[in-house]
MARFILUM-133367 format. One record per residue (C-alpha): z, y negated, x negated. Coordinates in steps of 0.05 Angstrom, whole numbers. Layout:
REM residues N
+--------+--------+--------+
|      w |      v |      u |
+--------+--------+--------+
|      Z |      Y |      X |
...
+--------+--------+--------+
END
This chain:
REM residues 166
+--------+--------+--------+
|      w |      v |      u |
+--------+--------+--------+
|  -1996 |  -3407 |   3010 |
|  -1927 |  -3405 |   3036 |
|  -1920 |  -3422 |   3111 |
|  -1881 |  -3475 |   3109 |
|  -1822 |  -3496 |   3160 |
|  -1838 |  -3555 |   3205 |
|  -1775 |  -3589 |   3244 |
|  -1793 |  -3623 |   3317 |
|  -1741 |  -3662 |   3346 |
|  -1748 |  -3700 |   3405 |
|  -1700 |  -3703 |   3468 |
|  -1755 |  -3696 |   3516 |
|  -1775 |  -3621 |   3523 |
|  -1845 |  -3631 |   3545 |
|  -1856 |  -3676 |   3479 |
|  -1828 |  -3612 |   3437 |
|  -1867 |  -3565 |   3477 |
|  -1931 |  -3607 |   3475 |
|  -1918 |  -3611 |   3390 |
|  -1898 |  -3539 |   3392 |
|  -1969 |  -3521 |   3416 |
|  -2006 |  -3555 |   3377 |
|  -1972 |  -3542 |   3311 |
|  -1967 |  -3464 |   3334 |
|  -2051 |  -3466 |   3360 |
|  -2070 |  -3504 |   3294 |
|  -2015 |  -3472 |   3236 |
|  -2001 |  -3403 |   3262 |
|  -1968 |  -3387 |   3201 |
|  -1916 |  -3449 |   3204 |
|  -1844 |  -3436 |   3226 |
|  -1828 |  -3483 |   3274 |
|  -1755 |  -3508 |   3285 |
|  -1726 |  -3548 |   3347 |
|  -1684 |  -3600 |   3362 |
|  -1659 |  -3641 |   3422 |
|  -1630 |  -3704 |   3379 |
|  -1620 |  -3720 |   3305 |
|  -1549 |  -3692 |   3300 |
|  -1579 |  -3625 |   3316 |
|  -1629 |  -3640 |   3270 |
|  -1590 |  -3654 |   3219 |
|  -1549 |  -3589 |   3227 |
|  -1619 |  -3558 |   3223 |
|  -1643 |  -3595 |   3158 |
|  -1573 |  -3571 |   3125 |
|  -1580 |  -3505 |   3136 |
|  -1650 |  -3493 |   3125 |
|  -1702 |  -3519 |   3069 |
|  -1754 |  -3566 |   3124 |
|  -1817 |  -3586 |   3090 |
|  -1840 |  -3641 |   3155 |
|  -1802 |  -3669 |   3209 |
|  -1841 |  -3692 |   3263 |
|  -1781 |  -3732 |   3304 |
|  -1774 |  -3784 |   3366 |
|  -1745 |  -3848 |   3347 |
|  -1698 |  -3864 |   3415 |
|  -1644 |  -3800 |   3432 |
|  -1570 |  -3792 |   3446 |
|  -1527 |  -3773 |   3393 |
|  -1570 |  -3799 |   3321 |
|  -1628 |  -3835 |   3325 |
|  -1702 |  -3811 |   3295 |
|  -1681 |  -3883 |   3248 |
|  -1613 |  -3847 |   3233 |
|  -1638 |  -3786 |   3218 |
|  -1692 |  -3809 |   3171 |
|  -1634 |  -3857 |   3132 |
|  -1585 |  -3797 |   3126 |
|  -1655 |  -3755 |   3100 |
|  -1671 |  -3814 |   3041 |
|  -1593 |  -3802 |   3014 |
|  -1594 |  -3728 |   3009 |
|  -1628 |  -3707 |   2948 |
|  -1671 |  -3650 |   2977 |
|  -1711 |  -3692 |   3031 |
|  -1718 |  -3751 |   2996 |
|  -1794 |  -3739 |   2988 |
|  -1792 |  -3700 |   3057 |
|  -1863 |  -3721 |   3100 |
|  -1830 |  -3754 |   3164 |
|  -1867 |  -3778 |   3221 |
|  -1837 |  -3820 |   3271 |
|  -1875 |  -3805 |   3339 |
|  -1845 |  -3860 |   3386 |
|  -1864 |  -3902 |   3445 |
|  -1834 |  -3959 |   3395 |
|  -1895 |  -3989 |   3374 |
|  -1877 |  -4062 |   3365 |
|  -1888 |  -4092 |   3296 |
|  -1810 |  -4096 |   3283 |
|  -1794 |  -4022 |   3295 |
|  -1856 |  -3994 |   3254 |
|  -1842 |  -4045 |   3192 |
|  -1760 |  -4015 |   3208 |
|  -1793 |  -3938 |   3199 |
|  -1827 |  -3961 |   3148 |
|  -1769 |  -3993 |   3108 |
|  -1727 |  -3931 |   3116 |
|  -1775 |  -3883 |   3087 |
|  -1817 |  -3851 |   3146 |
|  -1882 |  -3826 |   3120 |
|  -1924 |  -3830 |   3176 |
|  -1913 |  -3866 |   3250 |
|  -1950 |  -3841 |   3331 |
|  -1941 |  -3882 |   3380 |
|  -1928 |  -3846 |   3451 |
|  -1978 |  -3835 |   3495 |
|  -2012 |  -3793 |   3438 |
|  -2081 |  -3746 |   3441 |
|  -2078 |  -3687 |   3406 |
|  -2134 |  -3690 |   3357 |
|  -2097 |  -3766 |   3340 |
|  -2037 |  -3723 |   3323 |
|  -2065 |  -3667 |   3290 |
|  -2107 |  -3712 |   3245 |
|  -2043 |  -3757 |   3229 |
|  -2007 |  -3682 |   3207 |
|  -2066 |  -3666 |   3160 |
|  -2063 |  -3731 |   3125 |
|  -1980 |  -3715 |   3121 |
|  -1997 |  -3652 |   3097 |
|  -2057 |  -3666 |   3037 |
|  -2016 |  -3729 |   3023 |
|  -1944 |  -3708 |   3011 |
|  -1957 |  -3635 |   3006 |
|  -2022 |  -3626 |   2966 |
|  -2043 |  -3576 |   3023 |
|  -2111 |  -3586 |   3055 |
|  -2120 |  -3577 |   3132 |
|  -2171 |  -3522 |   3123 |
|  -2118 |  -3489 |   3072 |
|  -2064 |  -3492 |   3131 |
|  -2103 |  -3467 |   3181 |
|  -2128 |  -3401 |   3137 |
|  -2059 |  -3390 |   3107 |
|  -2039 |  -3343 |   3166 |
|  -2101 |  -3299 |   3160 |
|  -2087 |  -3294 |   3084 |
|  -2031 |  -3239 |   3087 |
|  -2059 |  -3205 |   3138 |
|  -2121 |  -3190 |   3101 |
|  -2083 |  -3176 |   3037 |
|  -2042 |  -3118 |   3073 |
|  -2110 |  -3097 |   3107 |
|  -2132 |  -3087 |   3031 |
|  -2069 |  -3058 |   3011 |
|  -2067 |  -3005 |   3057 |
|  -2150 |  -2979 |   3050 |
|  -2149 |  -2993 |   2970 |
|  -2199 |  -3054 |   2993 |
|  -2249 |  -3008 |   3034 |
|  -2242 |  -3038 |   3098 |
|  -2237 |  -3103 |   3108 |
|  -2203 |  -3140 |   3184 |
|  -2249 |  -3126 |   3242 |
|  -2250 |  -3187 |   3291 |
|  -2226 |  -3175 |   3364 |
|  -2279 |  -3159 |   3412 |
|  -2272 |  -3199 |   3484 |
|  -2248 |  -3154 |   3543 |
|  -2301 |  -3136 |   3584 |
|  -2306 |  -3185 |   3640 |
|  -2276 |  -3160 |   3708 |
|  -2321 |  -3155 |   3764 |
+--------+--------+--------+
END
């Protein structure tokens, strides 16, 4: 599988960072993009091919509701998985999401494992690609070059822990 080019974009840096970690911990093999608001964002998403956007709804500049709208025009991210991860929870705001095409919607405060289940289902949903098939994808190549380079003889040997200091 392809590692596949995730887009976070959130004004708060300790909501990217907190993403960032547990996208990087859980899909090692992703490439992870950053942005502070949607207009950055959106400079991202033209000059790159972005396969999820995990994005705030409230910053400066464009809206996560803005940037989702101008997403649903352009022809290339009109399927796009989108989740809006927002402390907007009210009925009226998640039915607005909704009705401009996000795919999946967090309300802030968030757990991890809440998140990282709500990116699976993004990810077998819209992307045919199962959690455990995410998670293995970055031990894949490695393994393949491992292979490569012995003519299959040897196979990856697993790290041993560094002896404990005393």
């Amino acid at each position: 599988m392809k590692a596949l080019n995730v887009l976070v974009v959130d004004d708060a840096a300790f909501i990217r960072d907190l993403i960032k970690k547990a996208m990087r911990d859980n899909y090692p093999s992703f490439n992870i993009h950053e942005a502070i608001d949607g207009r950055k964002a959106q400079s991202i998403l033209k000059n790159n091919h972005i396969d999820i956007v995990l994005c705030d709804w409230e910053m400066p500049e464009m809206s996560g509701l803005e940037l989702i709208t101008w997403m649903r025009k352009e022809e290339r991210y009109t399927d796009t998985p989108f989740m809006m991860i927002t402390s907007r929870g009210e009925r009226d705001h998640v039915i607005k999401a909704v009705t401009a095409g996000v795919s999946d919607y967090i309300g802030k405060p968030f757990t991890r494992d809440n998140f990282l289940t709500k990116v699976n289902k993004l990810l077998t949903k819209h992307l045919g690609i199962s959690s455990q098939e995410a998670q293995q994808s970055s031990e894949q190549p490695q393994d393949a070059s491992v292979a490569a380079l012995t003519g299959g003889l040897a196979t990856p040997t697993q790290k041993k822990p560094a002896p404990a200091k005393p």
